[in-house]
N, C-alpha and C positions, 0 to 999 in steps of 0.2 A: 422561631426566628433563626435564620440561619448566620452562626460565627464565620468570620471574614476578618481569620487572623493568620493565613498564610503568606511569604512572601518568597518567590523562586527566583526571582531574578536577581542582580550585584546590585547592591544599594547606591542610587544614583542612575543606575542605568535601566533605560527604557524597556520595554517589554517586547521579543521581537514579534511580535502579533502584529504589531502597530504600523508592519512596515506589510503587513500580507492580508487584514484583514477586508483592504478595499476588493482585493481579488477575487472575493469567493462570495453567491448571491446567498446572503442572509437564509432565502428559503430553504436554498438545495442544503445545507447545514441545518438547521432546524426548522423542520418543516411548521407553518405558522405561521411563523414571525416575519414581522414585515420591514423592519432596522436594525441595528445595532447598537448598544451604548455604549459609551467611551470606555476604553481599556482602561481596567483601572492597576493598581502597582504590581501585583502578583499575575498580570498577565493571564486576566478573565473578563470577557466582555460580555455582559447580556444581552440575552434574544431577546427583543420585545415585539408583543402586537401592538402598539396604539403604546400607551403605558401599563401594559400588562407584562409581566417577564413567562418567557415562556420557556428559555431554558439558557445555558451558558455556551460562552465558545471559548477555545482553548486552543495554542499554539504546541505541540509535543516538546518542541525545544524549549519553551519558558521553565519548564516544569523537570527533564529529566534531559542526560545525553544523548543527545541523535546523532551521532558523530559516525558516519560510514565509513565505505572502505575506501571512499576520494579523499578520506583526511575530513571532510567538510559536515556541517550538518543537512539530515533530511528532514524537511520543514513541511509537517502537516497538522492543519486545521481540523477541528475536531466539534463536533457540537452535544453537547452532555443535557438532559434532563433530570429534574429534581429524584427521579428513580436511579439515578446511578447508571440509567442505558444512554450509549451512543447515538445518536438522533443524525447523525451526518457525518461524513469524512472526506477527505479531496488533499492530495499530496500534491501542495504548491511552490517547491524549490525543490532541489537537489542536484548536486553533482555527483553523483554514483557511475561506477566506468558497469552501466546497465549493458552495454553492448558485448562488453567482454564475456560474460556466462550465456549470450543467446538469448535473454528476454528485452522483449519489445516495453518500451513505457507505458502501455496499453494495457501489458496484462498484471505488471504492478500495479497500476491502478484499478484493475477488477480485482486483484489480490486484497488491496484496503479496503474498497469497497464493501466487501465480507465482511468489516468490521460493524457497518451499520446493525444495529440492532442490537447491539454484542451489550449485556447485562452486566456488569465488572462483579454485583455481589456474587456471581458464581466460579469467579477465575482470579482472586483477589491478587495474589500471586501470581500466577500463570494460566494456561493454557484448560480451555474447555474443549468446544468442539473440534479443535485440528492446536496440531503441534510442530511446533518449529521444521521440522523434519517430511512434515508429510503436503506442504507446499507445493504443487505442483512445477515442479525444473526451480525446486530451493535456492537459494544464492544468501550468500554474505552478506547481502543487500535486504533478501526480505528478514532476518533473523532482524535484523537491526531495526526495522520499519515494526517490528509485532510488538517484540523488547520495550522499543520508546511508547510506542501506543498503550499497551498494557499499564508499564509502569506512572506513566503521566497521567491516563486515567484515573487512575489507584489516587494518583497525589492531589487531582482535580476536586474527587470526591471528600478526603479527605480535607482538604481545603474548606471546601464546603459543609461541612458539617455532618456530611448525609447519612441516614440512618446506616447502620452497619459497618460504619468505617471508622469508629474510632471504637479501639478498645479496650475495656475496663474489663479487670482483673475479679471474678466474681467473690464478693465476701463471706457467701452463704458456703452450707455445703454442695461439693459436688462429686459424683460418681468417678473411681478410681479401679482398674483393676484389680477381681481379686484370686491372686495365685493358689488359695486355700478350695475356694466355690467348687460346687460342682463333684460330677464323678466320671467315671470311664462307660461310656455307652455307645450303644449300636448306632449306626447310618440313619433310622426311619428318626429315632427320638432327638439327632445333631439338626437333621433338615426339619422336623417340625416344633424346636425353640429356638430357631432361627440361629444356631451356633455356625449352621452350613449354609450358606445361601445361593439361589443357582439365576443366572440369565439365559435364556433359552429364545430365540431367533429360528423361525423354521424358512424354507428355501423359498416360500412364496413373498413370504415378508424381507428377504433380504432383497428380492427382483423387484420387489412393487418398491422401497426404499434407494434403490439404483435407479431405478428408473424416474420415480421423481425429481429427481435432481435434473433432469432436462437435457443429458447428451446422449443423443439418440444411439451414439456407439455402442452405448452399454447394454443394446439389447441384444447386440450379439454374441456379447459376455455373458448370457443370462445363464444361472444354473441349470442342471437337468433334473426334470421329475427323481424320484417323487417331490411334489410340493411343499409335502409335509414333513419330508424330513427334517429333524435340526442341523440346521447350518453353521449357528453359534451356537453352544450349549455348553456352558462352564460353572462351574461354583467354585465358590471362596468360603476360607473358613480364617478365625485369629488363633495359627497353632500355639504361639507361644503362648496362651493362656494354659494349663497344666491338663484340665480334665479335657477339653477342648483336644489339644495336641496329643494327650497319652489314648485319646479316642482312634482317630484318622490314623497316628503315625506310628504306635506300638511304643513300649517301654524303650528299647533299644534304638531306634530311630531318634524317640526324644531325648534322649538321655543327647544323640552326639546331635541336635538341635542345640542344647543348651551348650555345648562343649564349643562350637560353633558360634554361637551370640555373643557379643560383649555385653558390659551394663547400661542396660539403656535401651537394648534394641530390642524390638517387637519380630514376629515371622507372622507370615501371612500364605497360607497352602491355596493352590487353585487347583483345576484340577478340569477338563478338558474331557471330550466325548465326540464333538459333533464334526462338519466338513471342515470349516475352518479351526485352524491352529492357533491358538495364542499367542504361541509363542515365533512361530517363523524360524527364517533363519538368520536374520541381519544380526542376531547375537552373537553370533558365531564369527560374522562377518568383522562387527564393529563391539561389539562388548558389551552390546546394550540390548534388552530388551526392547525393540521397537514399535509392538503392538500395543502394549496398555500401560498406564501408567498409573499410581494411587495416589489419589488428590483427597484433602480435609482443609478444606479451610483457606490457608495462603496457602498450605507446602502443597509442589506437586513434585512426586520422586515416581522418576524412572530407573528398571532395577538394570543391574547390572552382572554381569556373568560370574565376578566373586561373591555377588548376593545370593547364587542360587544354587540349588541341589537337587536331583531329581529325586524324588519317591517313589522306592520300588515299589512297595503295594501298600493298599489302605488299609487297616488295622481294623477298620468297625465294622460286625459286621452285619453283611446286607446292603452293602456298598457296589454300585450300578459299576459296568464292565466300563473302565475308563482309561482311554489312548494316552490325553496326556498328565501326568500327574509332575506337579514342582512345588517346589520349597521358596521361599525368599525372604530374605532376612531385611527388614525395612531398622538403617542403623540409626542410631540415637541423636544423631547430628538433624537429621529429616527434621525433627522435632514434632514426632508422631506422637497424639495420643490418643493408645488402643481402646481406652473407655467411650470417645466421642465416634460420631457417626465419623463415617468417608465412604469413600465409593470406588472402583477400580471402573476407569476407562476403557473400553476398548475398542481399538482401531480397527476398521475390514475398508481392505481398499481392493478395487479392480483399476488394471491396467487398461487404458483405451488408448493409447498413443508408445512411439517410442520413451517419450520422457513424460506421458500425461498419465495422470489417475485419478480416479475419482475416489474419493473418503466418505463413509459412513463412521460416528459413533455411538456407539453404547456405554449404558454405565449400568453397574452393579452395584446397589446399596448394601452398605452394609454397617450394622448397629451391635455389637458387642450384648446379648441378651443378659437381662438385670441380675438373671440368678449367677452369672460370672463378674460382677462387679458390687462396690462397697463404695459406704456414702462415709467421707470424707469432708472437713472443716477447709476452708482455703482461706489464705491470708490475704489482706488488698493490699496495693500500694497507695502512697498519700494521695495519688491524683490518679488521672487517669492515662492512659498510654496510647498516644498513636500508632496504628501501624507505619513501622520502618520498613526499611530494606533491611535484611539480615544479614547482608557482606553486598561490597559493591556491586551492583546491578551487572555491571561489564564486565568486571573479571568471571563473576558467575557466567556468562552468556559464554565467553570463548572458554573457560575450563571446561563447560559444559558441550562445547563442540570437539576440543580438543579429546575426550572421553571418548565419544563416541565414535572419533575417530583412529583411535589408537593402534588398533592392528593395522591399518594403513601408512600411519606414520612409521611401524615396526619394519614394515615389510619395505619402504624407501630408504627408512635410515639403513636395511641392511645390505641395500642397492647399492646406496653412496657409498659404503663402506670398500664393496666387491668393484667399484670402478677407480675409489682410491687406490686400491692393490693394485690397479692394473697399470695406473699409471704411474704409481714409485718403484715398480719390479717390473715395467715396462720391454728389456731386457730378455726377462725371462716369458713373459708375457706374449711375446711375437716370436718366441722362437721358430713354432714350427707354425706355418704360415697358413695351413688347413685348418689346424686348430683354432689358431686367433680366428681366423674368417665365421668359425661356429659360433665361438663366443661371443661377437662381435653380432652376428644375426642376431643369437637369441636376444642380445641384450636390447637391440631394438625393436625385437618384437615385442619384449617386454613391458619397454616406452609406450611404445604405440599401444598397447592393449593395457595394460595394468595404469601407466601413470597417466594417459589422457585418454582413452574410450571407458575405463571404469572412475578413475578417480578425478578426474576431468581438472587434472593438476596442468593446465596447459600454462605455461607465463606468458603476459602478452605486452607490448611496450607500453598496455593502458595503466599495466599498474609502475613500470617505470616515470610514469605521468603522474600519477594518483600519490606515488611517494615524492616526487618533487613538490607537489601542489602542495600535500602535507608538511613539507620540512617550511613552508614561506605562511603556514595556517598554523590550526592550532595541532601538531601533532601529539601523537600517542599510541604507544604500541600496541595497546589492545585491539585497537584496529586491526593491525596489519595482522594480530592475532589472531584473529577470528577465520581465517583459511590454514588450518596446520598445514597442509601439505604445499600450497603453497608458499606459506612461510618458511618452511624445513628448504624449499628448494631455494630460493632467495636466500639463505644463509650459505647453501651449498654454495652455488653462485658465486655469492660475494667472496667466498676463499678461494674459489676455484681460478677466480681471475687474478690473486694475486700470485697463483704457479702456476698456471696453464693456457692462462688468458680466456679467452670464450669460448675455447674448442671443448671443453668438458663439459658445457650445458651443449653448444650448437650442435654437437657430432655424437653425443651420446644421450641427453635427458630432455630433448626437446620431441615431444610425440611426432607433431608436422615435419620436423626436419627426417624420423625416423620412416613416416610414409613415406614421403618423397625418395628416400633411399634404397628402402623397400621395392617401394612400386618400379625405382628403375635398373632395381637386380633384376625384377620379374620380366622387364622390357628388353633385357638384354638376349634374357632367356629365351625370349622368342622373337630373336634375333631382329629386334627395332632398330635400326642405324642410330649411331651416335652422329653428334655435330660436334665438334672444335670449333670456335668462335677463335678468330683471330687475336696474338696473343693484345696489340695496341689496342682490339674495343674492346677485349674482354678485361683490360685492367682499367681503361675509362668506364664500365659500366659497375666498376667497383663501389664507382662513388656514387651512386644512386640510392642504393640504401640508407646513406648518410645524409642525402639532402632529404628525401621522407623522412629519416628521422628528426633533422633538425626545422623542419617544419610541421611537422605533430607536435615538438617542443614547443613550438613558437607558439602556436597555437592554444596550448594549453594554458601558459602564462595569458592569454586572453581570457579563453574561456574553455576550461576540464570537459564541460559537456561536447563541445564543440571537435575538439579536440578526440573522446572517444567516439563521436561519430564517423570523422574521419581516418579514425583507426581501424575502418572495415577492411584498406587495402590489405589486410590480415585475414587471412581466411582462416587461422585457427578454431574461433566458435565455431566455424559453421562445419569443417572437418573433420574437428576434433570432439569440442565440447556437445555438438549435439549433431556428430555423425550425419551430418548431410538433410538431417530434418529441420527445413528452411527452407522459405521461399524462395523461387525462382532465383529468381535475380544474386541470392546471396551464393546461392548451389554454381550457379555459373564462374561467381568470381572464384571461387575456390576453385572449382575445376581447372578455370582460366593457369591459376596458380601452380594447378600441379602437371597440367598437360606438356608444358616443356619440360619439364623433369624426367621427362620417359626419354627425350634426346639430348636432353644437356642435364649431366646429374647436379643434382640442388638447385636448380634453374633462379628457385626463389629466393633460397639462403644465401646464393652468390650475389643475387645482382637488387633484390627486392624487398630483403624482411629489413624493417624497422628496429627490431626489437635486439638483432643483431648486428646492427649499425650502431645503436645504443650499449651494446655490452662492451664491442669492440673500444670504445671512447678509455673507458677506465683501463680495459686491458691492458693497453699501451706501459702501462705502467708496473705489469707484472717482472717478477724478481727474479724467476729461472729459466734458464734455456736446456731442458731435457730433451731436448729433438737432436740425437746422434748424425753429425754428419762427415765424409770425409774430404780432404780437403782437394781430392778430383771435382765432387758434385759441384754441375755446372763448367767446370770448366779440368776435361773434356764433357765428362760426362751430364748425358740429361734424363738419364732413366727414370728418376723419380720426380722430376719436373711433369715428364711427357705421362707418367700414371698417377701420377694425383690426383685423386676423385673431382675438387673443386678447381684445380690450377692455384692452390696457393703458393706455390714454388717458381722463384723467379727463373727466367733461362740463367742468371748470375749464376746460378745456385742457393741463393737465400731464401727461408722460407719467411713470409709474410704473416706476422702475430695475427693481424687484424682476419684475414681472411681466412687460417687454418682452422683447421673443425678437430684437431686432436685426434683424427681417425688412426693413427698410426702405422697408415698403410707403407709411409716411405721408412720407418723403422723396420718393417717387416723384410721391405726391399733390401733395406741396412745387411741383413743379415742370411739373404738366400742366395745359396752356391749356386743359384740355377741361371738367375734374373743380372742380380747385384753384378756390374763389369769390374770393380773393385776387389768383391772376394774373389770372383772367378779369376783375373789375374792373380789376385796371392795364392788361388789354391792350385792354382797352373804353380806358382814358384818354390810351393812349398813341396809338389808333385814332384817336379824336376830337382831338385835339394835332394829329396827322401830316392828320387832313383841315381842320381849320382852316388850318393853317399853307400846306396846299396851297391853299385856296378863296382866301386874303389873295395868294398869289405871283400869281395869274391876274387878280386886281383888276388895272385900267390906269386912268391917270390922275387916282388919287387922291394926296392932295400927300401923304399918308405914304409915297407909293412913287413916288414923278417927285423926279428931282434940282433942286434951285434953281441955277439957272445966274444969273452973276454981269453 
């Protein structure tokens, strides 16, 4: 008999199933069943044939937070059988700003769909066959969608009774490592009592496995003969066991192994031979190993670059010529244990697209052999114990993104840092006006390349949306969490506009605005005519960005979906985030976007971005005026009215907060003998001063310069 003693939803309050379950047809969820029966409190409806129950259905939100990155929840129907497997899935609400990263709702929903069939007793915790990361074109969006599905699963099962999901503490004895076991031996006797275990993949089986998967691309991809060669070919051994580790790694290696471990933590040696690498490079990139991860049970831990250590050579011998040899230290918090089986994952993916790949995985078993462990008494507790969550699900999900993204966060926070200096020593900054020009390239080429064509940290006015919709919902900052880098920039941002107003994201860390800038230095260079727009349309076309934005706004308060739809007049995805790989139609508007920017610089940022019409609102309200000006500008003079990249300088002479981009070009103006009619008048007076004063020193014998002697 199955216990039906869980309850997930606020006592009192209905179960939101009840408001989606008409939507979705009984069969396409479990296949079978011909109705439904009524939701009952904990928000589980049964499939039935006739009166036969054929499995459950389940809402993700009853059960766990689905809370995205719109503020709101993602609301998908799930259909569960008495086995713990997924029998159906179908995502019937959400507000997710899905247009902003470039995915269509189409392929989110072939994204969940992968979930059918999905077995929970093998991923109780997390991830089997594909991991958060290896998503095809990833988003904040789909982490969130795997997270809730997983975890609600988990607590569905739970709920239910079902075999393997509740667990008791066993009272009998059981097997414990033992640090005494064993002795120090060669390679043939570690691989034949299973101390070393190896997964071996040859190049036919990797192409016949690529190729099943059904994207014909990947047979262009295919390896080359021979067939037979190994393509994956790795082993794993548990060094931290004593005879085990002083086997593989020598006396001296284990010794600073143990010197290395804290109390608690296990090491686990792999060890590498065939085409593909285990290891890659994204560790390097992002801190994390991103090919394989080690999974037992609930834990699945991905290592990470201070977990690891390379092994100069293997110490037993008779040990095959081996490319890649490492160390890693799995830490005590994991809540690894090295007596019980686990398996190490590994990922092999081929590129077929700009941002597409296809994933295969493998796993290596691997069992701790008996003559290195000891049988041991273990104590019960008075009942039995459900599986929990170990720490909040959410905060685990963005630390966990935040991790793996941390050299990127490194490398912007020292970005911000370098354009802070520039703009409090601004002064020093623009002196010599070749220089600033250099600095000022690379820094946007920088943008352009590092913070939106790699790290696709583009801001776009959807999430200025997505955070209003959230301050009127249920907010919570893990949300906004879950993007470091765009959340680092959004903090920039928000200080940047209380001294600088907008021009410090518009003119320096916005990638589109740095193409556009880009592309019409390049224009100029091969001598494209510029256009001057008359100064009365070009300050009435000011206001257009402003009525886009406050109708996206308006919008939004209706409906968020709606609202990022109509936030394509943004061509940043399709530019930025995924480099012009987009249909037609989207390729055009972008183009549309940036084609007058080759005759009128920022064509878009002046008269068209949203997102900038939105930044501008609060600016208004910034506290400093660092923009040096003298009290000629404007009136006589308009030199740096008539060279201001966008026209934010009035013919008065006043520069306009709302429309300056911070470029600091009229600073530079401020201060060159060449351009500036200011300095060049003082330095004409100070010329004429310094030759007067010399023509008077060389006078002789006139009585204003001969002393009176007494």
């Amino acid at each position: 008999m199955i216990a039906l003693t869980f309850g997930a939803t606020a006592a009192g309050a209905a179960p939101i199933l009840t408001q989606y379950i008409d939507k979705v047809d009984v069969a396409e969820i479990v296949p079978g069943a011909d109705h439904f029966g009524p939701v009952d409190a904990r928000g589980l409806a049964p499939a039935l044939k006739g009166n036969t129950l054929v499995g459950w259905v389940f809402l993700t939100s009853d059960f766990v937070s689905t809370t995205g990155y719109s503020g709101k929840p993602i609301h998908i129907i799930a259909g569960f059988s008495a086995k713990a497997v997924i029998t159906g899935i179908k995502l019937v609400k959400h507000s997710e700003p899905i247009v902003l990263v470039g995915i269509p709702e189409a392929k989110i929903r072939a994204v969940i769909q992968k979930y059918t069939g999905l077995d929970l007793h093998t991923v109780i915790a997390g991830r089997d066959a594909s991991d958060l990361d290896i998503v095809s074109g990833a988003t904040v969006t789909i982490m969130v969608i795997d997270d809730s599905i997983l975890r609600a699963g988990i607590k569905v099962a739970q709920a239910l009774g079902l075999d393997g999901f509740e667990k008791t503490v066993a009272t009998g004895p059981k097997p414990v490592i033992d640090r005494t076991a064993g002795k120090v031996t060669d390679w043939q006797t570690l691989t034949g009592n299973g101390a070393v275990r190896r997964l071996t993949v040859d190049v036919h089986q990797i192409n016949a496995d690529f190729a099943a998967l059904g994207d014909p691309r990947s047979a262009k991809l295919a390896e080359k003969p021979p067939l037979a060669d190994a393509y994956v070919d790795v082993y794993a051994a548990l060094v931290s066991e004593p005879a085990i580790g002083r086997s593989l790694l020598g006396e001296r290696m284990f010794a600073n192994l143990q010197s290395m471990m804290k109390p608690g933590d296990e090491a686990i040696a792999i060890f590498g031979t065939g085409r593909w690498s285990f290891k890659g490079s994204g560790y390097v990139r992002g801190g994390i190993f991103d090919r394989f991860q080690l999974i037992q049970g609930e834990i699945s831990h991905r290592f990470r670059d201070r977990e690891h250590r390379r092994i100069v050579r293997v110490a037993a011998e008779g040990a095959p010529d081996l490319t890649e040899m490492d160390l890693f230290v799995v830490p005590a918090k994991a809540g690894f244990d090295p007596a019980a089986q686990f398996r190490l994952q590994f990922l092999v993916q081929r590129a077929v697209g700009p941002i597409e790949k296809l994933f295969l995985t493998y796993d290596l078993s691997y069992q701790l052999p008996e003559v290195y462990t000891k049988t041991v008494a273990s104590a019960a507790p008075p009942v039995a114990q459900k599986l929990e969550d170990a720490a909040p699900a959410r905060n685990a999900l963005w630390l966990k993104i935040w991790q793996a993204k941390r050299s990127q966060v490194i490398v912007l926070a020292v970005a911000l840092a370098l354009l802070t200096g520039i703009f409090f020593f601004q002064t020093f900054a623009t002196r010599n006006a070749r220089t600033f020009a250099i600095l000022r390239n690379a820094y946007l080429v920088f943008t352009l390349v590092f913070v939106g064509w790699y790290a696709n940290a583009q801001l776009s006015v959807v999430n200025v949306l997505a955070f209003a919709s959230a301050l009127f919902s249920d907010f919570r900052w893990d949300t906004f969490l879950m993007d470091p880098l765009i959340f680092v920039l959004w903090f920039a941002v928000a200080a940047a506009l209380l001294f600088w107003a907008r021009g410090a994201y518009c003119g320096w860390l916005c990638p589109f605005g740095a193409l556009q800038e880009l592309s019409n230095k390049i224009a100029r260079t091969l001598c494209v005519p510029q256009v001057k727009l008359p100064w009365g349309l070009h300050e009435r076309l000011w206001a257009l960005k402003y009525v886009i934005f406050l109708g996206l706004f308006g919008a939004s308060l209706y409906s968020l979906s709606l609202a990022e739809h109509l936030a394509e007049v943004e061509p940043f995805k399709t530019a930025i985030i995924l480099k012009f790989a987009r249909p037609l139609p989207y390729v055009l508007i972008a183009l549309a976007a940036l084609l007058p920017g080759l005759f009128i610089e920022r064509f878009y940022c002046r008269y068209v971005c949203p997102l900038g019409g939105g930044l501008a609102i609060p600016a208004r309200l910034h506290m400093f005026r660092w923009l040096k000006r003298y009290k000629e500008c404007g009136s006589p003079c308009q030199t740096c009215a008539h060279d201001c990249p966008v026209e934010a300088i009035h013919p008065t002479g006043e520069i306009n907060p709302n429309e300056c981009i911070s470029c600091l070009n009229c600073q530079v103006l401020y201060q060159d003998h060449d351009r500036c009619p200011v300095v060049i008048l003082r330095d004409k007076r100070r010329a004429k001063a310094s030759a007067s004063a010399e023509a008077a020193s060389r006078v002789t014998g006139h009585p204003n310069t001969t002393s009176k002697s007494n």
